[in-house]
C-alpha positions, 0 to 999 in steps of 0.5 A: 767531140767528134768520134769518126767512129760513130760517125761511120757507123751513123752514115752506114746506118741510115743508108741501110734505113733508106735502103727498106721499103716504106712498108718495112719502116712503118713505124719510127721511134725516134729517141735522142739517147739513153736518157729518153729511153725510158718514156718511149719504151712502154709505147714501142713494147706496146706498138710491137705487141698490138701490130705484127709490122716491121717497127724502127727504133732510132736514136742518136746515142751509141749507148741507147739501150733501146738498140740492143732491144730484141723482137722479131719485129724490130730493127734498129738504128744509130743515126748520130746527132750531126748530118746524118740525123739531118738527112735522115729527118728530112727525107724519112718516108714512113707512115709514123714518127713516134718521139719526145724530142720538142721543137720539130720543124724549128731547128735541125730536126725537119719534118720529111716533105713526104706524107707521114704523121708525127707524135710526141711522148710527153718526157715530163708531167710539167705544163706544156707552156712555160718551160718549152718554146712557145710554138714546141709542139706546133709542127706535131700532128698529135701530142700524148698528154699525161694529164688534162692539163697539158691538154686544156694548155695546147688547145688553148694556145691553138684558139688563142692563135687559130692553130691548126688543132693538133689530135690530143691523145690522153696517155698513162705517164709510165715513167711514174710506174717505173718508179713506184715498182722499183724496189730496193734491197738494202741501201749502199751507205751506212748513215747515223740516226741524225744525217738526211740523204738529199737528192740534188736534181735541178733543171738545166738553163743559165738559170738552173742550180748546176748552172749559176753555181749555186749547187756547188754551194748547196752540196758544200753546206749539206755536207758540212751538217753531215747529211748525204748528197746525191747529185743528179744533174740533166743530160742536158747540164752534162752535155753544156756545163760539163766545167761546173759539174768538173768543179762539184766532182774534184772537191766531193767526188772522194767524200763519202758523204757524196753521190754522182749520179750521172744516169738518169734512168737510174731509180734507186736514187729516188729510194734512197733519198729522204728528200729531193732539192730541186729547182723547176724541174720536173722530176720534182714532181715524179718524185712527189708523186711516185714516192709521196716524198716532200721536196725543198724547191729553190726559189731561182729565177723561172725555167722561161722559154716560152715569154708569152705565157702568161697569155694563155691565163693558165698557172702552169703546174710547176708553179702551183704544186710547189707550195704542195708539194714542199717548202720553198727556199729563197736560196740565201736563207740557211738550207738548215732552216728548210730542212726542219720545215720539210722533215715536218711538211705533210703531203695532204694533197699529194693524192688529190693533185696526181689523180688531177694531173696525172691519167690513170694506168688503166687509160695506158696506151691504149688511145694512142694504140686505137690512133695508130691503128684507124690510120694504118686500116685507112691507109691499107696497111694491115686489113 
């Protein structure tokens, strides 16, 4: 819906952003909102304590808490989501463009005919060639990987079509921390010894549980064998399927047995459930390997974006983890007979998979700090 409001404030915000020197926006975040907030905040508290510059954080959400983020060295900007961002895109003039939204150059974001380098923050550890578009990374001059297999991916998508090789910089996936350190004080719900609390977090797609209205009968069947629900659908659902999620939340919303949860940064969640139920999201895998929790993985059509995937003779990770990770449901069958199997799965490979998927903390940020400081040393910006 269009807010003249935001509108205002986005125009006034990027003429005041063209308006500074090259030298006063060395460096751009890009976030599209609230939700993507928490993969890039690691990396701008990092860029901001290695290199004493003026850094610009941008984002199309009012609501991103990335704006109200304080450092003396940091100015921020609300560009909105319409004509102002396009323009903003497509006349940026800085040295860096950090962000984790795919599919630049291929639809409204453009990359600026002025000399600068583009980045991407991987916001998932799912594999980089099945879910995204075939060619989501192409017009990105480097992409941050959070484990080798995202990199064996895009360096053979770049042989098997004699791409231009992309810089392919291994980086510590911080979202997973964020989990793991996040404790709770004490649960919101009082619950009896036989009842579960499932976390319902599915992708988003025509496809996806929310979407083909399989959810709303999932939440319907757990709440009728007392267990608990908390439904934590994708921004992305929430923004295209809004009449779906209307339906869920007028029949359950009262019920106590029922949880919405519609922030997605939000972590007690996790802690608070005994199990996810999910589709080919990958959250499922944040929370296998944060949590070492089991997951129910419903077994709906694949989250295909990019057809010709199997070209590159790879399994993505979504697939392969999902037998190790937790039981899979043909989404027909009673959900009851899942949840016997899951409440008895054990994850013996949890370790062994998220050290092969996932860098380590010691590796954090620090290849992609050393990246941006040989480029800013070449070109004069700091000495």
């Amino acid at each position: 819906m269009f807010n003249i409001k935001e509108y205002f404030l986005a125009f006034i915000d990027c003429l005041t952003f063209s308006a500074l020197s090259k030298n006063e926006k060395s460096i751009c975040v890009y976030s599209e909102g609230a939700a993507y907030f928490p993969y890039l905040r690691n990396v701008l508290e990092d860029i901001l304590k290695r290199f004493n510059i003026p850094i610009c954080y941008v984002s199309s959400n009012y609501n991103d808490p990335g704006l109200h983020y304080k450092h003396i060295n940091l100015r921020t900007f609300f560009i909105g989501s319409g004509h102002c961002r396009n323009y903003f895109f497509s006349s940026l003039n800085s040295y860096f463009m950090i962000m984790t939204t795919p599919d630049l150059d291929k639809f409204q974001l453009k990359r600026s005919c002025n000399n600068l380098e583009y980045i991407y923050i991987q916001h998932s550890i799912c594999s980089t060639h099945m879910i995204y578009r075939e060619d989501a990374f192409d017009s990105f001059d480097a992409v941050c990987c959070i484990g080798k297999h995202q990199m064996h991916e895009i360096a053979a998508r770049e042989t098997l079509y004699k791409l231009k090789s992309k810089k392919l910089i291994p980086m510590r996936y911080f979202r997973l921390d964020e989990i793991m350190e996040y404790k709770v004080l004490e649960k919101t719900r009082t619950r009896n010894d036989k009842s579960l609390n499932f976390i319902v977090a599915p992708s988003w797609g025509k496809n996806g549980l929310i979407e083909s209205g399989k959810a709303f009968i999932l939440v319907k069947r757990l709440i009728e064998l007392g267990h608990q629900v908390i439904l934590r659908p994708h921004p992305q659902t929430k923004r295209n399927s809004q009449d779906k999620i209307k339906q869920i939340l007028e029949t359950y919303e009262n019920n106590e047995n029922f949880i919405f949860i519609s922030n997605t940064q939000d972590v007690k969640s996790f802690y608070m459930a005994d199990y996810m139920i999910s589709d080919w999201s990958g959250v499922a895998l944040e929370f296998a390997f944060a949590l070492k929790k089991p997951i129910i993985f419903c077994d709906n059509e694949k989250k295909v974006n990019n057809p010709r995937y199997k070209k590159l003779k790879m399994e993505p990770i979504e697939v392969f983890t999902r037998s190790k990770l937790g039981c899979i449901w043909d989404c027909n069958s009673p959900i009851e007979e899942k949840i016997k199997k899951v409440q008895n799965f054990k994850l013996d490979e949890v370790y062994k998979l998220e050290k092969k998927f996932v860098f380590g903390q010691e590796i954090g940020s620090s290849i992609l700090l050393n990246h941006i400081e040989s480029i800013l040393k070449e070109r004069r910006i700091i000495p």
